[in-house]
C-alpha positions in Angstrom: 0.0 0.0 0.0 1.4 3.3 -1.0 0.9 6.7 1.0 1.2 9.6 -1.0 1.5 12.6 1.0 4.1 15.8 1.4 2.4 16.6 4.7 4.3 17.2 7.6 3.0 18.1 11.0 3.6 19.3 14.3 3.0 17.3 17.2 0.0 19.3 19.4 -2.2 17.3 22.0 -4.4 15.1 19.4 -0.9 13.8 18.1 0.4 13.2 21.1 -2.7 11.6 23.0 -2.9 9.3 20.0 0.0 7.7 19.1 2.7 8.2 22.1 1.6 5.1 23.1 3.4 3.3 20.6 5.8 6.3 20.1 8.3 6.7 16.6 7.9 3.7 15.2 11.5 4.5 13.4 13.5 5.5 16.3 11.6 3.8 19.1 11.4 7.5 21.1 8.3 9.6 22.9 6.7 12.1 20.6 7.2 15.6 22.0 4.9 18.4 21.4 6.5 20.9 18.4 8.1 17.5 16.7 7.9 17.5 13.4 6.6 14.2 12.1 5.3 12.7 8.8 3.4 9.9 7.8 5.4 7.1 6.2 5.4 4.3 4.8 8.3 1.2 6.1 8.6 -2.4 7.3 5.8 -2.2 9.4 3.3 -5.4 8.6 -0.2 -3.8 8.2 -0.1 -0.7 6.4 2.1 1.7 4.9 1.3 4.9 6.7 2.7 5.8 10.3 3.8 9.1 12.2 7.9 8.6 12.7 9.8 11.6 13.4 10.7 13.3 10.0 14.7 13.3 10.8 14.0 9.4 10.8 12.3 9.5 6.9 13.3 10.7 3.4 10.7 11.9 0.9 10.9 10.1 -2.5 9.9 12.8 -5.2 9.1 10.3 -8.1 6.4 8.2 -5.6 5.7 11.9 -3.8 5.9 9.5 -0.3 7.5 9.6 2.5 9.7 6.1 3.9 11.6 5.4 7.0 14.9 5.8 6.5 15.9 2.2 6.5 13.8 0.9 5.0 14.3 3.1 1.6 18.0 2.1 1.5 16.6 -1.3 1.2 13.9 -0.4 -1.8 17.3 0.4 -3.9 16.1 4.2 -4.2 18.5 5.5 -2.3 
């Protein structure tokens, strides 16, 4: 499943209420609010889009998508 967005977003209370549970699924670290975070698309099983920090993601201009760092490198795009 592709995700095809340039959005980025700053963390305010409805970001951080609802997905600090989990936290950056890229770097494994709290959301604070005033992070800046995108939704992206990585290894992750069921689905494609998740809030990760953006340091931890690179947007891909061809797909107009945002991926986890890692997991780009391995797509051969990097």
């Amino acid at each position: 499943m592709k995700y095809n967005s340039e959005n980025k977003y700053i963390v305010d209370l409805n970001i951080l209420n609802t997905y600090n549970a989990k936290g950056c699924e890229a770097c494994n670290q709290k959301f604070n609010l005033g992070d800046t975070v995108v939704q992206a698309c990585g290894p992750w099983q069921d689905g494609c889009a998740r809030f990760i920090h953006e340091k931890e993601a690179v947007f891909d201009s061809k797909t107009r998508t945002w991926y986890e760092r890692n997991y780009f490198r391995t797509l051969g795009s990097a």
